[in-house]
Backbone atoms as SQL, in Angstrom:
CREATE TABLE atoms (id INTEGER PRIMARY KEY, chain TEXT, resi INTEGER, resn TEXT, atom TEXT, x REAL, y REAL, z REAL);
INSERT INTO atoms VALUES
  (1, 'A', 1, 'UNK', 'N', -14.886, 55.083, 51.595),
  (2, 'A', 1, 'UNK', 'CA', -14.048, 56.257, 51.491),
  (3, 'A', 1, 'UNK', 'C', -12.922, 55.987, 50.487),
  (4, 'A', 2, 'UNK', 'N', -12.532, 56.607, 49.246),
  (5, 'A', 2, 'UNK', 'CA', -11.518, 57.219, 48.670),
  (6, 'A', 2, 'UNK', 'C', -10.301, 57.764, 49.149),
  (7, 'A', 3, 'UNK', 'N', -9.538, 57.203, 49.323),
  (8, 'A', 3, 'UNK', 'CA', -8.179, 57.754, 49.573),
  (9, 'A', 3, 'UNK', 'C', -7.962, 58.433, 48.770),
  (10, 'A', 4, 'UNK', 'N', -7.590, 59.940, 48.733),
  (11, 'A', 4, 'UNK', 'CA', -6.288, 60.425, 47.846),
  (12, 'A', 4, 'UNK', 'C', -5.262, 60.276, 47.818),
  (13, 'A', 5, 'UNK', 'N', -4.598, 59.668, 46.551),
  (14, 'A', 5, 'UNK', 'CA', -3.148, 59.433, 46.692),
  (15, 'A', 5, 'UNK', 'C', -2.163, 60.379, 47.273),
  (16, 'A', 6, 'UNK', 'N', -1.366, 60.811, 47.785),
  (17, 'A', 6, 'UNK', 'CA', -0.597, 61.163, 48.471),
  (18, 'A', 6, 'UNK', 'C', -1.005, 62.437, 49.213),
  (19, 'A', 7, 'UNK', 'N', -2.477, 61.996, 50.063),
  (20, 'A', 7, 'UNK', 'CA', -2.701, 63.285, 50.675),
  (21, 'A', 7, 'UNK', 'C', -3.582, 62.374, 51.703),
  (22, 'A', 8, 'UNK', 'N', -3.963, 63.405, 53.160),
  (23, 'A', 8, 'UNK', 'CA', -4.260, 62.721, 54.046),
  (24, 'A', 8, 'UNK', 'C', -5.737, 62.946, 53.806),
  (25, 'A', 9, 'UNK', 'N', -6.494, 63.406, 52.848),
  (26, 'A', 9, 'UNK', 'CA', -7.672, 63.279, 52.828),
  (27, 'A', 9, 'UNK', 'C', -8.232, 62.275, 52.132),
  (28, 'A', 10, 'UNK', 'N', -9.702, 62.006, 52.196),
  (29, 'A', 10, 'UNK', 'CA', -10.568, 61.471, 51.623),
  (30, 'A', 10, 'UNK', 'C', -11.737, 62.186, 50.913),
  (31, 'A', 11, 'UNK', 'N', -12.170, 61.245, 50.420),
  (32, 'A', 11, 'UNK', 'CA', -13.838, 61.316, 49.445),
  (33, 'A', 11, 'UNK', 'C', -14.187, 60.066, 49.989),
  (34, 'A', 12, 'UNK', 'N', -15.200, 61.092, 50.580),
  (35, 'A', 12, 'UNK', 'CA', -16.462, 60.434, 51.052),
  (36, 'A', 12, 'UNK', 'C', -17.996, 59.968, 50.681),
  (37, 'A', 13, 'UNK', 'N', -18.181, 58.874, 49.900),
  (38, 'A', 13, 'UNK', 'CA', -19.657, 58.710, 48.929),
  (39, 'A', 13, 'UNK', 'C', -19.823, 57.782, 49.478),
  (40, 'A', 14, 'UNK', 'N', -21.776, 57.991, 49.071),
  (41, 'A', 14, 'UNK', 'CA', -22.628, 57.254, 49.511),
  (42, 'A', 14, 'UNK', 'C', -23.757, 56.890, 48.656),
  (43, 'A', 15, 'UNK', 'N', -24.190, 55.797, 48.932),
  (44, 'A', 15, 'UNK', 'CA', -24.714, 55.053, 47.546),
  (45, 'A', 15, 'UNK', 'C', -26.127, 54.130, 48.691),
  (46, 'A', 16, 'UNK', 'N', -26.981, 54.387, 47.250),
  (47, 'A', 16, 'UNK', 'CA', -27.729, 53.300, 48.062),
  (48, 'A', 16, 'UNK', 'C', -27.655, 51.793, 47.400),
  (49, 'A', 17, 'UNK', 'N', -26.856, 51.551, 46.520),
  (50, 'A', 17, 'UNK', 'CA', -26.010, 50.392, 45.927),
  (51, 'A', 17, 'UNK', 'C', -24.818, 50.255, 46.417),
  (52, 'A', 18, 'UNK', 'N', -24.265, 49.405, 47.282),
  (53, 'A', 18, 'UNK', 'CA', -23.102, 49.265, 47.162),
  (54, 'A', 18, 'UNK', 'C', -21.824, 48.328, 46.112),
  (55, 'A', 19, 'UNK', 'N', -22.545, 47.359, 45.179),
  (56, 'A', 19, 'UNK', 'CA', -22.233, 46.644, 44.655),
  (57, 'A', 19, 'UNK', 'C', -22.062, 47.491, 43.842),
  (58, 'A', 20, 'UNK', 'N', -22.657, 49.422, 43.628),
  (59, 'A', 20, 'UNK', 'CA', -22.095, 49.709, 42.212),
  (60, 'A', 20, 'UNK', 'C', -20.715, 50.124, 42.686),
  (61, 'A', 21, 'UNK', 'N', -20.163, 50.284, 44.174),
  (62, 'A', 21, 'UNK', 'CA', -18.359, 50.757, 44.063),
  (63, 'A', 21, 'UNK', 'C', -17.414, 50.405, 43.293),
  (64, 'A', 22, 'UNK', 'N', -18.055, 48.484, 42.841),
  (65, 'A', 22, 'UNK', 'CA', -16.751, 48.061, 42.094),
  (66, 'A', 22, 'UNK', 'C', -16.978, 48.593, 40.738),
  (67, 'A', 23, 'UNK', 'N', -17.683, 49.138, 40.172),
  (68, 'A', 23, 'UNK', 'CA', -17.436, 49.778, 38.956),
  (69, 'A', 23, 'UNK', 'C', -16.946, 51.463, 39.104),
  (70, 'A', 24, 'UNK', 'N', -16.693, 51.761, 40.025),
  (71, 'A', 24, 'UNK', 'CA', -16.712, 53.171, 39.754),
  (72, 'A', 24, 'UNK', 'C', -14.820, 53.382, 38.694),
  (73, 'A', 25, 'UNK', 'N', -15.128, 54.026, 38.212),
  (74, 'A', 25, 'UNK', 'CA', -13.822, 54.228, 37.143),
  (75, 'A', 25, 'UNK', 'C', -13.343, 55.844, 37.148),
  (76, 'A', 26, 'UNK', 'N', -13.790, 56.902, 37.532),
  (77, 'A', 26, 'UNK', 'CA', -13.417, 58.157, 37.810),
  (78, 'A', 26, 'UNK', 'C', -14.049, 58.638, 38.963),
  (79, 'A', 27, 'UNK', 'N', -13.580, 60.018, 39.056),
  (80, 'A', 27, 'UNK', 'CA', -14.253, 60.930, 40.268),
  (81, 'A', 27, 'UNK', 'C', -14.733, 62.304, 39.579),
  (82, 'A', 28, 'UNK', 'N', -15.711, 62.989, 40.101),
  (83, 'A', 28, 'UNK', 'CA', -15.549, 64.170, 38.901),
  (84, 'A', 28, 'UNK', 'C', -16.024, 64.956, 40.255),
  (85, 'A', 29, 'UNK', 'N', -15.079, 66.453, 40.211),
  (86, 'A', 29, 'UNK', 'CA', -15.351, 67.546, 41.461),
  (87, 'A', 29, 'UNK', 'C', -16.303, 68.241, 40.827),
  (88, 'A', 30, 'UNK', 'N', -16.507, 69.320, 41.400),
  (89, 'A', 30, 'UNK', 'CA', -16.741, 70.407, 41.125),
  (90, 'A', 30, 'UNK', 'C', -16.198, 71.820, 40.924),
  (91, 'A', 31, 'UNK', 'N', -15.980, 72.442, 39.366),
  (92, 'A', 31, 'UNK', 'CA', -14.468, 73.484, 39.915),
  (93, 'A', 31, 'UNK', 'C', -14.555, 74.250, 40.916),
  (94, 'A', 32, 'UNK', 'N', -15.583, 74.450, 41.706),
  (95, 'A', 32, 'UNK', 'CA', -14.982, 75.678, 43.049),
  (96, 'A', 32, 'UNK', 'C', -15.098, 75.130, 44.360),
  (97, 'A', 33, 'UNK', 'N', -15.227, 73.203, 44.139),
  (98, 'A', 33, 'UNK', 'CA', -14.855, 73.105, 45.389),
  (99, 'A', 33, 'UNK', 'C', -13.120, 73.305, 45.691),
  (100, 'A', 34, 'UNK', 'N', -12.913, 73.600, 47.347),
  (101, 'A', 34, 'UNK', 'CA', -11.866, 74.400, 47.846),
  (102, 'A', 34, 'UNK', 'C', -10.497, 73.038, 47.562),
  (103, 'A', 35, 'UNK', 'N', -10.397, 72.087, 47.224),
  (104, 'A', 35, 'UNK', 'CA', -9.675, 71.084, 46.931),
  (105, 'A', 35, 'UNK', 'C', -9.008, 71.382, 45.585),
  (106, 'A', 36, 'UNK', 'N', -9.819, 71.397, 44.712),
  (107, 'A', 36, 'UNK', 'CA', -9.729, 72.047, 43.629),
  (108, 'A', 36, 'UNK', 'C', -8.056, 72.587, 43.169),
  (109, 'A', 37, 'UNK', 'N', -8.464, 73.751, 43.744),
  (110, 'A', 37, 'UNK', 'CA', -7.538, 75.205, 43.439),
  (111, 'A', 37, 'UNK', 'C', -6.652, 74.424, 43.538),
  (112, 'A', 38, 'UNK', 'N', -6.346, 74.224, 44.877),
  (113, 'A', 38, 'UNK', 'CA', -4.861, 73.259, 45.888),
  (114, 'A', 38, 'UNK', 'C', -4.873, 72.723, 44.654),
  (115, 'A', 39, 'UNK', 'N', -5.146, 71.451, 44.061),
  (116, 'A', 39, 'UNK', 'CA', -4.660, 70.659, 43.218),
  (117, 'A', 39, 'UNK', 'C', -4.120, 71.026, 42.089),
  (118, 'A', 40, 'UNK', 'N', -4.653, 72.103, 41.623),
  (119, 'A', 40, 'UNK', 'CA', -4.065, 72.531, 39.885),
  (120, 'A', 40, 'UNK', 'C', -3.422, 73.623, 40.102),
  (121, 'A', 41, 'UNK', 'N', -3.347, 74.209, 41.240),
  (122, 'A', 41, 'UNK', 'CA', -2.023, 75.963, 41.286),
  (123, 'A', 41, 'UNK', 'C', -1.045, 75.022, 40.759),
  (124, 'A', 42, 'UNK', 'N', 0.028, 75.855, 39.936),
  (125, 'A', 42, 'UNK', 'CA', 0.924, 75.252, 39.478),
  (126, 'A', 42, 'UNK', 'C', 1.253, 74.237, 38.781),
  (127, 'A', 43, 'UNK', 'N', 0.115, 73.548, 37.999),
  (128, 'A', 43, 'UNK', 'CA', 0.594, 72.359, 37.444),
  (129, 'A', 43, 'UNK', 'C', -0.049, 72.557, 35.974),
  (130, 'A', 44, 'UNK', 'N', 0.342, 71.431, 34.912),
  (131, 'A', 44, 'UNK', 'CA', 0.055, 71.634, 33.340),
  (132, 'A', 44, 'UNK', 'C', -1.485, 71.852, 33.162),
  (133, 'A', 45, 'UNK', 'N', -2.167, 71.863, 34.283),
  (134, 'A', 45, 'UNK', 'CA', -3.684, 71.409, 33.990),
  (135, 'A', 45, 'UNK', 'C', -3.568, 72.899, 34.345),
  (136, 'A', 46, 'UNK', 'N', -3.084, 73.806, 34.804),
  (137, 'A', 46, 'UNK', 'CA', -4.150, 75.167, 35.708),
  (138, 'A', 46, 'UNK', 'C', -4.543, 75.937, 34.332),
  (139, 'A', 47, 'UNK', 'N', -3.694, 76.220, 32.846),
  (140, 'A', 47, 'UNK', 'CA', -4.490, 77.307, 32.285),
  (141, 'A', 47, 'UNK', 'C', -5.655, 76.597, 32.004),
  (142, 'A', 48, 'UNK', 'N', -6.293, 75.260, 31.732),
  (143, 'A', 48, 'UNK', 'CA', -7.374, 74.532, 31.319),
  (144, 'A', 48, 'UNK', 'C', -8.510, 74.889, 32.086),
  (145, 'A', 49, 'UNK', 'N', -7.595, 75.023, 33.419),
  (146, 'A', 49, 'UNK', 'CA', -8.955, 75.126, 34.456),
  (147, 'A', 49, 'UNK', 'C', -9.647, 76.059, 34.576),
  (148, 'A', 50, 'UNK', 'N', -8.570, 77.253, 34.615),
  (149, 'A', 50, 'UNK', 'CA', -8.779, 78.466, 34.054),
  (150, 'A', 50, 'UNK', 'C', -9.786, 79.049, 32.978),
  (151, 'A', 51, 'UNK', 'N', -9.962, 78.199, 32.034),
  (152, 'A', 51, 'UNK', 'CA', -10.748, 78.576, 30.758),
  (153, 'A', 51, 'UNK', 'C', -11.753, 77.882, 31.466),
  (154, 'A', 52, 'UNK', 'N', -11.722, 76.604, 31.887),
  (155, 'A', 52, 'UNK', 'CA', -13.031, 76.089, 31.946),
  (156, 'A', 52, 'UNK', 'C', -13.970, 76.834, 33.301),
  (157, 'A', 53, 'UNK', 'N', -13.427, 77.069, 34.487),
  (158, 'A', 53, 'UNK', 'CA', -13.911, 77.710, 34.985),
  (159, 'A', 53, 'UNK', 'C', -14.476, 79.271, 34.981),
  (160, 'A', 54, 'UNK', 'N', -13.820, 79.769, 34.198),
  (161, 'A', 54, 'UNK', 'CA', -14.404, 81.009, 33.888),
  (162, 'A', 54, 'UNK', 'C', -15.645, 81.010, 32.713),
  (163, 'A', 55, 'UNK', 'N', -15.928, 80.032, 31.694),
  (164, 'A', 55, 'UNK', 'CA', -16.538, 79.652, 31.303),
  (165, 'A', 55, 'UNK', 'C', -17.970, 79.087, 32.139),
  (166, 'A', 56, 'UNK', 'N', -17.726, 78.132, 33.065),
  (167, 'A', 56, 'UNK', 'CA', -18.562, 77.721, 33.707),
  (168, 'A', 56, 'UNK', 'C', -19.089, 78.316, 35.336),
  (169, 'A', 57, 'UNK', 'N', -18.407, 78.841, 35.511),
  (170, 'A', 57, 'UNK', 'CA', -18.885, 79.485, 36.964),
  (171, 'A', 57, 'UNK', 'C', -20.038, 80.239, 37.372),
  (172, 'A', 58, 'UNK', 'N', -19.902, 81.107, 36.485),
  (173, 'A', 58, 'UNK', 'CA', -21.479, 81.829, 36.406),
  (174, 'A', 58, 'UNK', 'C', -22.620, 81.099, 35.684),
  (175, 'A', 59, 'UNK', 'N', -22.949, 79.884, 35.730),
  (176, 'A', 59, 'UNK', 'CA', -24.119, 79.487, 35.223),
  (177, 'A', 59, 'UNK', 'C', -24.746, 78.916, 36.349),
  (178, 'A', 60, 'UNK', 'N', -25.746, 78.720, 36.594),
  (179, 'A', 60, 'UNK', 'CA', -26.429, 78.295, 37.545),
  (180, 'A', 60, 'UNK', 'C', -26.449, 76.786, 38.108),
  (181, 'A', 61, 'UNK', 'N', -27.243, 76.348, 39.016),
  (182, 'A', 61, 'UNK', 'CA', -27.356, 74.842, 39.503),
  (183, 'A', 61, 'UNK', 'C', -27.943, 74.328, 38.266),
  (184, 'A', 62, 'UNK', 'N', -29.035, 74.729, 37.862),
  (185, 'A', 62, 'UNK', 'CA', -30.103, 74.301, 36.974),
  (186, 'A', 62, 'UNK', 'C', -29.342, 74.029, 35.454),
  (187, 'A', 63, 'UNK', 'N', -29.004, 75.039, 35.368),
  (188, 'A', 63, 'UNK', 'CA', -28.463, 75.294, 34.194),
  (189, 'A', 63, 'UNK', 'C', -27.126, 74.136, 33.898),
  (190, 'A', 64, 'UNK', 'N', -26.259, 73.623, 34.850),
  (191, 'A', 64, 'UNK', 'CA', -25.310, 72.781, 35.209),
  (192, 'A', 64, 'UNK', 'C', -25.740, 71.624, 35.065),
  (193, 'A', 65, 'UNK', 'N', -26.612, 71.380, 35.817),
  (194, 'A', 65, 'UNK', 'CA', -27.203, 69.639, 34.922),
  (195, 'A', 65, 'UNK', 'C', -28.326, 69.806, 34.640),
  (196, 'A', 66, 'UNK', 'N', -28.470, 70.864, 33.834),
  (197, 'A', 66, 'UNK', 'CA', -29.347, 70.385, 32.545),
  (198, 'A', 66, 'UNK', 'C', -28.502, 69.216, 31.567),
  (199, 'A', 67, 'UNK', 'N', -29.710, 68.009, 31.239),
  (200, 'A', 67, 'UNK', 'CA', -29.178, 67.284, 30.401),
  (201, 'A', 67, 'UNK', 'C', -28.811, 67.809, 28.670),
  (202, 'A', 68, 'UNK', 'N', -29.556, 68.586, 28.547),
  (203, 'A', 68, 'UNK', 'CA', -29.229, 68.983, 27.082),
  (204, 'A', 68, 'UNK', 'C', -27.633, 70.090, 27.035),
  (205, 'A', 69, 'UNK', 'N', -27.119, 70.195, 28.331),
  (206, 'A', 69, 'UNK', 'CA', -25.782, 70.776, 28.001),
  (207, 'A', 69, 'UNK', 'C', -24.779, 70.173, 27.743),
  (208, 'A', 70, 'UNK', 'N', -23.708, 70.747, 27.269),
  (209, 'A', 70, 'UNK', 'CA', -22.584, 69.678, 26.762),
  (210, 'A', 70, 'UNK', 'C', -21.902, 69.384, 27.689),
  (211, 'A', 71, 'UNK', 'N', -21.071, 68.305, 27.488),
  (212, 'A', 71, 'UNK', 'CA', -20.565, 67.788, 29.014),
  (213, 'A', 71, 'UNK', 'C', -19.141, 68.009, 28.720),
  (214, 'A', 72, 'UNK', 'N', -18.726, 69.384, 29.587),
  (215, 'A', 72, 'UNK', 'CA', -17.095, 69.282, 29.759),
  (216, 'A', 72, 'UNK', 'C', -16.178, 68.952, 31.454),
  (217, 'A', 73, 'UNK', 'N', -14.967, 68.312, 30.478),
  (218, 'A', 73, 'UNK', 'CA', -14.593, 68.425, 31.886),
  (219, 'A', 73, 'UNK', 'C', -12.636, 68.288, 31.598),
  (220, 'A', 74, 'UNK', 'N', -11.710, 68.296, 32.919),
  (221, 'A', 74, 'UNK', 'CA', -10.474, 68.408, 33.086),
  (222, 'A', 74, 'UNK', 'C', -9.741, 67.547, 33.507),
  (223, 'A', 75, 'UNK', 'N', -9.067, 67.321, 33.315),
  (224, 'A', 75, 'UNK', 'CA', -8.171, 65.750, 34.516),
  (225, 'A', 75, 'UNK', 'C', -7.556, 66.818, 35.400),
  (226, 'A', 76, 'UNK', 'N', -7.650, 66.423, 36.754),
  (227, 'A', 76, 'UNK', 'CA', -6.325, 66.705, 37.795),
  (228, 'A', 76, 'UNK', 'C', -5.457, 66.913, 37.912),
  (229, 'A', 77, 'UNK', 'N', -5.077, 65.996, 37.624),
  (230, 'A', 77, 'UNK', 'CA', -3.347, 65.473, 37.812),
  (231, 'A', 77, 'UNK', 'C', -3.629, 64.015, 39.456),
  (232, 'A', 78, 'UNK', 'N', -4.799, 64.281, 39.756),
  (233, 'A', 78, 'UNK', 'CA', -5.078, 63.359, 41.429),
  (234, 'A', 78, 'UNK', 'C', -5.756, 62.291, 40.564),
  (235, 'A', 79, 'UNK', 'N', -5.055, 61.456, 42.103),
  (236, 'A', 79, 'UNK', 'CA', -5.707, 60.042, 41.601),
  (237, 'A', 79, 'UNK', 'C', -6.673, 59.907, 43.257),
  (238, 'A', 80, 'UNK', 'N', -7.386, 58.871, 43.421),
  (239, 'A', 80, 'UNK', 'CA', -7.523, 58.386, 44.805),
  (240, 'A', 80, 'UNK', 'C', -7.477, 56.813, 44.496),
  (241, 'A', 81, 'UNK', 'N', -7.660, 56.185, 45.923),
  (242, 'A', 81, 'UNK', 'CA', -7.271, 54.642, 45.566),
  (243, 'A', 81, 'UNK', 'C', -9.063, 53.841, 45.711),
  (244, 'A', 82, 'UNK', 'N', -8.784, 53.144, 44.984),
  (245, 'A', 82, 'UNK', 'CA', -10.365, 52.278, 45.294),
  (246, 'A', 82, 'UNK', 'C', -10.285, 51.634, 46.491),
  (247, 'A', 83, 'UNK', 'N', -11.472, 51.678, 47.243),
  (248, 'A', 83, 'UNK', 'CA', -11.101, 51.290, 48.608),
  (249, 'A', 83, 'UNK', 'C', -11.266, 49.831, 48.506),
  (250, 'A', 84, 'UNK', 'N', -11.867, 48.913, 47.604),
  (251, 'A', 84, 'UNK', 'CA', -11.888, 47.623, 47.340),
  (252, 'A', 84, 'UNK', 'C', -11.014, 47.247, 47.067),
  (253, 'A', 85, 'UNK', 'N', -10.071, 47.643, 45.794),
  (254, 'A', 85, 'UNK', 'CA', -9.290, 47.212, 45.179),
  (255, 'A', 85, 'UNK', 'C', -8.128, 47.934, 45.358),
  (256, 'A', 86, 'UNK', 'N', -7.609, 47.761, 46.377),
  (257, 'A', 86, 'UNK', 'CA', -6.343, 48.843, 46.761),
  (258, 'A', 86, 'UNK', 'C', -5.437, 49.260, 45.632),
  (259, 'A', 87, 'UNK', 'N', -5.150, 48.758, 45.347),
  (260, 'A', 87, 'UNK', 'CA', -3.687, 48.937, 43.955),
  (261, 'A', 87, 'UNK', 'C', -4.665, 49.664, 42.968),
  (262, 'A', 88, 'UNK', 'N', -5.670, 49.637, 42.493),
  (263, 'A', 88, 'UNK', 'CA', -6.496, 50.455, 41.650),
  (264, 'A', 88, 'UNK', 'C', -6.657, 52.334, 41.946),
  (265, 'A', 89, 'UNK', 'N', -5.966, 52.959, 40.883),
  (266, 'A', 89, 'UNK', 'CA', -6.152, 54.337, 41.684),
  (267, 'A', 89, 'UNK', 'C', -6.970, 54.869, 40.359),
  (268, 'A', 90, 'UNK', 'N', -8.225, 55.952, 41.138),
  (269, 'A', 90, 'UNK', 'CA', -9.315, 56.147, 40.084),
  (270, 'A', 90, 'UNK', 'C', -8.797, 57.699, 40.144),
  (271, 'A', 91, 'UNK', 'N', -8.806, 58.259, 38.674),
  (272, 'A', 91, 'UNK', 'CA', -8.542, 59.257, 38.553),
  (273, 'A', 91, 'UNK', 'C', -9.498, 60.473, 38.666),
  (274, 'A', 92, 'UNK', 'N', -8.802, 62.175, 38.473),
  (275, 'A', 92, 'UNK', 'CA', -10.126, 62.632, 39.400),
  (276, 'A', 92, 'UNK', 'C', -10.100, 63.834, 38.626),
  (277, 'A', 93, 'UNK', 'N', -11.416, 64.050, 37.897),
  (278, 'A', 93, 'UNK', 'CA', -11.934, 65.075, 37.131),
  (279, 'A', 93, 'UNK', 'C', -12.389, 66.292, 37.706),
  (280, 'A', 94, 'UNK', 'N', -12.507, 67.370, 36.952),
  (281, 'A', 94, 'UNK', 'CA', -13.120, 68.682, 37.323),
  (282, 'A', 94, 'UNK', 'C', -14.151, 68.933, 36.330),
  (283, 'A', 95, 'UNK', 'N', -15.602, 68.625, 36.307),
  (284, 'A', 95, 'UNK', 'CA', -17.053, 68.803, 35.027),
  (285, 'A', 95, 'UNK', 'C', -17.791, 70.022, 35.615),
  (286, 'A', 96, 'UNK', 'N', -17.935, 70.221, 34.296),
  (287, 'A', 96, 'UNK', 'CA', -19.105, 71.740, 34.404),
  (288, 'A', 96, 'UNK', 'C', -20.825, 70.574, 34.953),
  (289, 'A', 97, 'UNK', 'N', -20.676, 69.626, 34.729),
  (290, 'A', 97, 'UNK', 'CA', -22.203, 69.061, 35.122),
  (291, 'A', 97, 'UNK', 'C', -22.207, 68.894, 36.848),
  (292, 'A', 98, 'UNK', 'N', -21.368, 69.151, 37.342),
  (293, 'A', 98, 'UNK', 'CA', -21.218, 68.832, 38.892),
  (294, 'A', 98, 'UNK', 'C', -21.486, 70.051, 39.584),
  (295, 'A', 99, 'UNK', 'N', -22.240, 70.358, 40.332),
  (296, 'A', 99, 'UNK', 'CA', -22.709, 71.597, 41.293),
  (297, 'A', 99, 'UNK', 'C', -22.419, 71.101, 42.489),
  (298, 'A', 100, 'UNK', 'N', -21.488, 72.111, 43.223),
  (299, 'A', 100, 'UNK', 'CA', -21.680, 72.511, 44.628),
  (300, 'A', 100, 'UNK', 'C', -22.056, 73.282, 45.776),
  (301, 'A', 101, 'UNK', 'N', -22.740, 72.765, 46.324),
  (302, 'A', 101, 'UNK', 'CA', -23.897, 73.126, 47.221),
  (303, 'A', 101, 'UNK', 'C', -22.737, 73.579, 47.960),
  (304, 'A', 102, 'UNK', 'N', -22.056, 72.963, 49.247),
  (305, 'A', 102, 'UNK', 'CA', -21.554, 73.065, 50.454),
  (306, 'A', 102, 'UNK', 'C', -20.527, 72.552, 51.009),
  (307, 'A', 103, 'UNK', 'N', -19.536, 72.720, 51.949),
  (308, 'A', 103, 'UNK', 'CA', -18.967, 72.085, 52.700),
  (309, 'A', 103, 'UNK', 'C', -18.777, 71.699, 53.628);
């Protein structure tokens, strides 16, 4: 589990490697998961998100990771902490290649 820095939640991943955790170096959401919004109302990132999500919202699962699309994406402003390496905080993206199913 992923800590978010100054919030009581987590990210929760699962791997059937665990030796790949120590490389992980970012996080990337999805823009309409509900975390999201919370994070960028109000901050230097929201008109970005803005463009990018209206851009990307209406395209499909398929269409989203297709490999031949271009790969965009946003910084946060969130970090979370590596759960190995405590003092390490991995920063946390918003990509048009990420689809969400559910919560």
């Amino acid at each position: 589990m992923f800590q978010i820095v100054g919030e009581n939640k987590t990210i929760n991943i699962f791997t059937t490697r665990p030796d790949t955790v120590y490389g992980v170096s970012f996080m990337v959401f999805a823009p309409e998961h509900p975390w999201v919004r919370e994070w960028i109302q109000g901050t230097e990132y929201e008109e970005d998100f803005k463009k990018l999500y209206d851009e990307i919202i209406h395209q499909g699962r398929y269409e989203r990771t297709d490999i031949e699309i271009e790969k965009k994406g946003i910084f946060t402003g969130k970090y979370c902490f590596h759960p190995l390496i405590k003092d390490l905080k991995i920063p946390i993206y918003i990509g048009n290649f990420v689809f969400c199913i559910s919560f």
